[in-house]
C-alpha positions in Angstrom: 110.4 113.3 108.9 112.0 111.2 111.6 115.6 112.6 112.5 118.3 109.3 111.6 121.4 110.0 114.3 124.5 110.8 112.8 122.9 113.4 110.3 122.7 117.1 110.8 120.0 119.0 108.9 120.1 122.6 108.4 117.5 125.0 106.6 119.5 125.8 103.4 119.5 128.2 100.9 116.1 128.8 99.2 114.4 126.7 101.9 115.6 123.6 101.1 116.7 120.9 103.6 120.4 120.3 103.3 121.5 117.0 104.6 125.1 116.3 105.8 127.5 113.4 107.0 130.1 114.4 104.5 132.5 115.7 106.9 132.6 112.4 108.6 135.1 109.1 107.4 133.6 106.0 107.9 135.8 103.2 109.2 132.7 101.2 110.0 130.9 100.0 107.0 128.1 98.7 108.8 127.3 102.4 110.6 127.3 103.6 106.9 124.7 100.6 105.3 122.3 101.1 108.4 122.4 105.2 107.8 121.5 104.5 104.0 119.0 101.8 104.8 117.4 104.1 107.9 116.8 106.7 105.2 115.4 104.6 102.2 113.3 103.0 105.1 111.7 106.6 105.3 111.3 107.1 102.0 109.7 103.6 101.4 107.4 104.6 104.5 106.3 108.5 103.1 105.4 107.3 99.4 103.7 103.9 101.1 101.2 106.4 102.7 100.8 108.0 99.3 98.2 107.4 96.3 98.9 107.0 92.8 97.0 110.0 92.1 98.8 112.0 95.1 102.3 110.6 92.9 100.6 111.8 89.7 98.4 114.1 89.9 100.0 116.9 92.1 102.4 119.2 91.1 105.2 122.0 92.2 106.0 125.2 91.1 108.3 123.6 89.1 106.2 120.9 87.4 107.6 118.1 89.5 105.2 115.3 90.5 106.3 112.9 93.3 106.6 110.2 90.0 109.5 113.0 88.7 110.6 113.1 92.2 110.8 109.0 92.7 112.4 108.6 89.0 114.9 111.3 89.2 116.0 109.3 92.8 116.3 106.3 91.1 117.9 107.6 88.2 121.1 109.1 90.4 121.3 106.0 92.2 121.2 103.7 89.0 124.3 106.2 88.2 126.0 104.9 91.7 125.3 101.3 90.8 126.4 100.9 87.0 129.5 102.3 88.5 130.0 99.0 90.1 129.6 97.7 86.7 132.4 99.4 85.2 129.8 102.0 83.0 130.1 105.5 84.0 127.4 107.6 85.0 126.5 109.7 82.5 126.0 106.3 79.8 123.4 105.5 82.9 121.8 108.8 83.0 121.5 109.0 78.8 123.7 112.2 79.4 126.3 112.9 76.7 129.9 113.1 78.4 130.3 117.0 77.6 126.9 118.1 78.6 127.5 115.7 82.2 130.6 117.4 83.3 130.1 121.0 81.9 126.0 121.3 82.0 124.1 123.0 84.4 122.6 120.3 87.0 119.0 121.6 86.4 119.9 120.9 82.5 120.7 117.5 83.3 117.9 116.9 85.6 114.9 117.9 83.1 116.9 115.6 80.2 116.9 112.7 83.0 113.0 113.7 83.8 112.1 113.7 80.2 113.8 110.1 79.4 111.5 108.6 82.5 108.5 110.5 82.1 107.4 107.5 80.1 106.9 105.3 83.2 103.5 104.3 85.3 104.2 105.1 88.9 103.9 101.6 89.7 106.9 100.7 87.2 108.9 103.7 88.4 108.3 102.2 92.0 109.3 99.0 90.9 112.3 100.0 89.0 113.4 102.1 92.2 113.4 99.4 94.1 115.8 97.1 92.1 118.1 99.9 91.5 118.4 100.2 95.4 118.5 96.2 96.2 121.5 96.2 93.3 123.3 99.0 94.3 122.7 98.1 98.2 124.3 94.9 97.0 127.3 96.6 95.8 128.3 98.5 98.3 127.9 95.8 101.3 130.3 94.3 99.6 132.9 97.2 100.0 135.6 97.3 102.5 136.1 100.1 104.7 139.2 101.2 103.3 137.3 100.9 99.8 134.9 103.3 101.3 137.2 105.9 101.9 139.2 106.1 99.0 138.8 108.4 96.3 136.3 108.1 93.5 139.0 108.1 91.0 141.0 105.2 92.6 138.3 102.7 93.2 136.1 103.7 89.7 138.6 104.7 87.2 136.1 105.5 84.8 135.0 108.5 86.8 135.4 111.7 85.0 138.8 113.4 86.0 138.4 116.1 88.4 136.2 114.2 91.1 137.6 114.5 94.3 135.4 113.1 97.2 135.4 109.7 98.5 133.5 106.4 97.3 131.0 106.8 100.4 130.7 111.1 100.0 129.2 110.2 96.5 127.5 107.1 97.4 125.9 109.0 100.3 125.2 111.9 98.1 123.3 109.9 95.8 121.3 107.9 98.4 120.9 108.6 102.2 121.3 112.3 101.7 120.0 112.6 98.1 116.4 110.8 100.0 116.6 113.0 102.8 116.9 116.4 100.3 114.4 115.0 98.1 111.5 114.0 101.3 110.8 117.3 102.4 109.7 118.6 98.6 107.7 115.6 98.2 105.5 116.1 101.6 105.4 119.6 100.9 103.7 118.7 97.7 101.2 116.3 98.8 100.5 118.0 101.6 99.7 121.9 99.6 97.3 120.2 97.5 
């Protein structure tokens, strides 16, 4: 995994790669598109060196194929863009408002796994990809200052209690969400 300036990694808990810009503000939209299309550029480049049957066939400990990995990405990010639509996110995700602000995320994860399992790779790839060129749509169209407000203010049909800004969620379901997500899916293709 290429290192993309301006993000700090740090072996988490468990393992896992955390990823974070979070504690920056952004007053320069353009420094915030070219971090979030650095990191899909990755992403694009790992599962291009991939075969269908490494994105089917393999499998983690818990299950997850790259397939469940490249749907559940798209899946959070389709969330981010029908926000821009006016729908809120758990409509997107086929999550039930109770069970999306209350539920525990690994709950919500498998329900959004099950609803795409249906897909060939090549359709979840495909699917991914328009999901990205809408939402990447979207949010060159923001404004710094629309950026850096708060969730609640810029997309009022947000579920109360969300406090970070427009670009700590869009980055958390993108750039870093990519970057969290890489690491699992090389580990798998690489262990089998």
């Amino acid at each position: 995994m290429l290192p993309i300036p301006g993000i700090v990694y740090n072996e988490g808990v468990f393992g896992r790669l955390e990823v974070s810009m979070s504690a920056q503000t952004f007053s320069d939209r353009t420094e915030f598109v070219q971090k979030l299309e650095a990191a899909w550029a990755e992403l694009e480049s790992c599962l291009a060196a991939l075969s269908e049957s490494q994105m089917t066939e393999f499998h983690d400990d818990q299950g997850w194929s790259v397939k469940d990995h490249i749907t559940h990405l798209a899946a959070w990010e389709e969330s981010m863009a029908m926000l821009f639509q006016g729908k809120p996110r758990h409509q997107t995700l086929g999550i039930e408002l109770p069970k999306f602000s209350g539920e525990n995320i690994d709950k919500i994860n498998a329900a959004i796994r099950e609803r795409w399992k249906p897909l060939s790779i090549g359709t979840a790839i495909q699917e991914f990809r328009s999901i990205h060129t809408r939402l990447l749509r979207s949010v060159k169209g923001l404004s710094e200052a629309d950026l850096n407000q708060p969730v609640g203010l810029f997309f009022p049909q947000t579920p109360p209690g969300e406090e970070r800004r427009v670009f700590e969620l869009l980055q958390a379901n993108t750039t870093d969400h990519y970057l969290e997500h890489l690491p699992w899916i090389n580990k798998l293709v690489k262990t089998e």
